[in-house]
C-alpha positions in Angstrom: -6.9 40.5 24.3 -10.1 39.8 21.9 -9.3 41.8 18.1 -11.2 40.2 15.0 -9.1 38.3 12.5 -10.6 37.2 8.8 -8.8 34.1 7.9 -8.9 31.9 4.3 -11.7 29.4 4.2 -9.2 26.5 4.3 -7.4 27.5 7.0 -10.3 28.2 9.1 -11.8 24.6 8.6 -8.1 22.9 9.4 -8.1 24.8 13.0 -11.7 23.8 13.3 -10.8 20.0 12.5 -8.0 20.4 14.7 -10.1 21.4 17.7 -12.5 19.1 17.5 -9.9 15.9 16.9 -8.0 16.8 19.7 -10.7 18.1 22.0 -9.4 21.8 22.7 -10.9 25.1 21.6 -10.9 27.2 18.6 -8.9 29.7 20.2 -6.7 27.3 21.9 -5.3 25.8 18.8 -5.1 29.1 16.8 -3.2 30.8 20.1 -0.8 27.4 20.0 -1.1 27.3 16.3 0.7 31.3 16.5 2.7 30.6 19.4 4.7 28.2 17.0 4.5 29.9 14.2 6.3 33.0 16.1 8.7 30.1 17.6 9.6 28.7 14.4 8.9 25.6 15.4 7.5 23.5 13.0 5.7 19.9 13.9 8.8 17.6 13.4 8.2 15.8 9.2 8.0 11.9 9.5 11.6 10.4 8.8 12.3 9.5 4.8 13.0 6.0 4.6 14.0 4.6 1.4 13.6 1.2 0.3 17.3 -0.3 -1.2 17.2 -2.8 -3.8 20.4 -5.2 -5.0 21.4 -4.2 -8.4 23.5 -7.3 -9.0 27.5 -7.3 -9.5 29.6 -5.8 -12.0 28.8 -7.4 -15.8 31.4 -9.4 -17.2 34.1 -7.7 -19.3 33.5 -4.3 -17.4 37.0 -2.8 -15.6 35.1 -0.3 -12.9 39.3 1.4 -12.3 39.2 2.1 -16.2 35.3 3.7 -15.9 37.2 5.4 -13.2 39.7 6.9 -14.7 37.9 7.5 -18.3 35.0 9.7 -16.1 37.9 11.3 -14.3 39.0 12.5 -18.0 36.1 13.4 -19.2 35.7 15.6 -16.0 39.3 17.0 -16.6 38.3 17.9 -19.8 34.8 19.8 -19.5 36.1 21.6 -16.8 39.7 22.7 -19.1 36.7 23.3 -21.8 35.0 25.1 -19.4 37.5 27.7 -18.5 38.9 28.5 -22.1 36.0 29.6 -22.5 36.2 32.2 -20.1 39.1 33.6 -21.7 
């Protein structure tokens, strides 16, 4: 079917760069270019990967159960806070 479609400046240069890099047509890559879009299926993203990093043991003098519990009752007591003031 041939119809007439105006399309943004930028998009019309990335399906131009896209023919010519991979060889096909203009209308090839906008019909495959459509066919996904209608699909919903996007070009798989690159996989994150995220560099870890050591950040060394526990200092001397710190007790990580008594962080524990102290952020445990600071929790308790912003959420208590939290829903007095609903009252």
């Amino acid at each position: 079917m041939r119809t007439t479609l105006t399309l943004e400046e930028h998009l019309a240069q990335a399906l131009k760069a896209e023919a010519a890099s991979s060889g096909r047509t203009f209308k090839q890559v906008v019909n495959e270019t459509l066919l996904r879009g209608l699909r919903g299926s996007a070009p798989k993203p690159r996989p994150y990967r995220m560099k870890t990093v050591a950040l060394g043991g526990v200092r001397p003098g710190f007790d990580l159960d008594r962080s524990l519990r102290l952020a445990e009752q600071l929790e308790d007591e912003a959420i208590t806070a939290k829903l007095e003031a609903r009252k």
